[in-house]
C-alpha positions, 0 to 999 in steps of 0.5 A, spaced: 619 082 420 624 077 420 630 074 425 636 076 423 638 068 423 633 066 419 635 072 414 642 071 414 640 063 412 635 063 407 639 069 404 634 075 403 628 078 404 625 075 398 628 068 399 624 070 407 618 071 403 618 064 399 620 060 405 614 063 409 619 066 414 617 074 413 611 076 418 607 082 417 606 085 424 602 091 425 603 098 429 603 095 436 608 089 436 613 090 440 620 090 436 624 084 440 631 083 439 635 081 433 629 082 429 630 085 421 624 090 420 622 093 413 617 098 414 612 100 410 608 107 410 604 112 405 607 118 403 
C-alpha cells in the first residue's frame, strides 16, 4: 500500500519500496482514499 502522491513522486512501486514508502497491511486494514494496493494471494 502506497499513496498515490507518494507513487506518482518516486516514480513506481520499486522506487516505493527502495524509498521505504511501500507497506504491507494485512486482511483487516481498512482501504483509505487515494491509497495504491497490490494484492497478493495464493492460487
Amino acid at each position: 500500500m502506497i499513496p498515490w502522491r507518494d507513487l506518482l513522486q518516486v516514480g513506481g512501486f520499486p522506487q516505493g519500496r527502495e524509498k521505504g514508502l511501500v507497506r504491507t497491511e494485512g486482511k483487516g486494514y481498512i482501504v483509505q482514499d487515494g491509497d495504491v494496493i497490490d494484492i497478493l494471494h495464493n492460487a
